[in-house]
C-alpha positions in Angstrom: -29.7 13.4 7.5 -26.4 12.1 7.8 -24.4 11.7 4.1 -21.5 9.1 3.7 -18.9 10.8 1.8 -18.6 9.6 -1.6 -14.8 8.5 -2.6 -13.1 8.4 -5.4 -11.1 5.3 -6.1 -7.8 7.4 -5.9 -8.5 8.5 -2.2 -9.1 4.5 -1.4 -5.3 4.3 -3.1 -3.7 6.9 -1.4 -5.5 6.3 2.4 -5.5 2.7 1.9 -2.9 0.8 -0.4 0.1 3.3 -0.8 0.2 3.2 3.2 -0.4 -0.8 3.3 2.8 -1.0 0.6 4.7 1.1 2.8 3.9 -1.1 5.8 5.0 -4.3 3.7 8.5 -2.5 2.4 9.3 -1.5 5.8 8.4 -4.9 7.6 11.1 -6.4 4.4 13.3 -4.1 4.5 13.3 -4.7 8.6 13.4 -8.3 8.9 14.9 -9.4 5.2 17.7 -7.0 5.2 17.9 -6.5 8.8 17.8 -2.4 8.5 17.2 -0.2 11.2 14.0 1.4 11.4 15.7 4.5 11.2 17.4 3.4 7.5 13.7 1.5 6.5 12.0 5.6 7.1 14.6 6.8 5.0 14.4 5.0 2.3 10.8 4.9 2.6 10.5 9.0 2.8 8.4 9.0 5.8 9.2 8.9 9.9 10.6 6.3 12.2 7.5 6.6 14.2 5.0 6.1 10.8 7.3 2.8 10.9 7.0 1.9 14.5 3.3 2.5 13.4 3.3 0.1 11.0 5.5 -2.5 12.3 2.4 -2.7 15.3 -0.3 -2.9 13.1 -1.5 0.8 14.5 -1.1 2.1 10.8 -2.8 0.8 7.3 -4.2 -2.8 8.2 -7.1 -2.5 6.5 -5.4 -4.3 3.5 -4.0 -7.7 3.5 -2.0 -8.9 0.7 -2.7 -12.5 -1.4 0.9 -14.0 -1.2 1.1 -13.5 -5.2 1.0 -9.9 -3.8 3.4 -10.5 -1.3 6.0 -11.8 -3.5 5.5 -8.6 -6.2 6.1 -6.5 -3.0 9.0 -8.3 -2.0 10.9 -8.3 -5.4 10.2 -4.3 -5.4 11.8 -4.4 -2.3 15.0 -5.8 -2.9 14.8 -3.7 -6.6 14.3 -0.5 -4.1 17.2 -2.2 -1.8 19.7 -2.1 -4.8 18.6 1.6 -5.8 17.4 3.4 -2.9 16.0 6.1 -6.1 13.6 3.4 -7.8 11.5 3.8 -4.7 8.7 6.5 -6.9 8.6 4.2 -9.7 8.4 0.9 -8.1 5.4 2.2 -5.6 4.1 3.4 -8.6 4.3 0.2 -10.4 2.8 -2.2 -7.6 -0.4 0.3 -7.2 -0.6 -0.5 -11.1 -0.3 -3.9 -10.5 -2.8 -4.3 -7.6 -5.2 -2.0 -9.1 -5.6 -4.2 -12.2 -6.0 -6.7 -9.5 -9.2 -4.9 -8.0 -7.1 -4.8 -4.4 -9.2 -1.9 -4.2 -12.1 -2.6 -5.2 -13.4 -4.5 -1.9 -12.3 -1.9 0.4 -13.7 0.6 -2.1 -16.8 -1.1 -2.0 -16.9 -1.5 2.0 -15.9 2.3 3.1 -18.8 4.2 0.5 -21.6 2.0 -0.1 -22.7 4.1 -3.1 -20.0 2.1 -5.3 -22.2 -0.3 -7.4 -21.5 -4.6 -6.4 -20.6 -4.5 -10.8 -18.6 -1.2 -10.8 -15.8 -1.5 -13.4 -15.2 2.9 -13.6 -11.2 1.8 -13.4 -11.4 -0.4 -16.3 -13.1 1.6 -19.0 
């Protein structure tokens, strides 16, 4: 018998949003304020190839952002842009954000199929 791995809602965070927020920082840091992928990964902590990666939608596009989300992302940006060290605590702050927002929840819901339609277990 073939088990689906249960997952906990902090696994859906870190293999799912945390990378999609990354894509979105790099793609405005890129194109907004015309960085080199080299400066986006280094600002960003992570390699110029995870940003190639991203940039070609070969890397975390499972999630799509509302534009409401967009816009949060964006300001965090240009935040991050002004102090390259806000970076922790402005990731930390959208996943915050779009966690009250349930951006999760879907994609929770669709990768373990034990997660009930009415689960709320981030909200209690």
């Amino acid at each position: 018998m073939n088990k689906m791995k249960k997952l906990m809602p902090q696994e859906i965070e870190v293999w799912y949003l945390i990378p999609a927020l990354r894509r979105e920082m790099a793609r405005i840091f890129i194109e907004k304020y015309e960085l080199s992928q080299k400066k986006a990964a280094d600002i960003l902590g992570i390699t110029e190839a995870a940003i190639s990666q991203y940039l070609n939608s070969k890397r975390a596009s499972e999630i799509v952002f509302s534009k409401n989300e967009l816009d949060k992302i964006e300001k965090s940006a240009e935040k991050i842009i002004k102090d390259k060290d806000s970076l922790m605590k402005n990731l930390y702050d959208l996943c915050n954000v779009l966690r009250e927002a349930k951006v999760i929840c879907e994609l929770h819901k669709n990768r373990d199929k034990s997660v009930s339609k009415n689960c709320d277990v981030c909200f209690k």
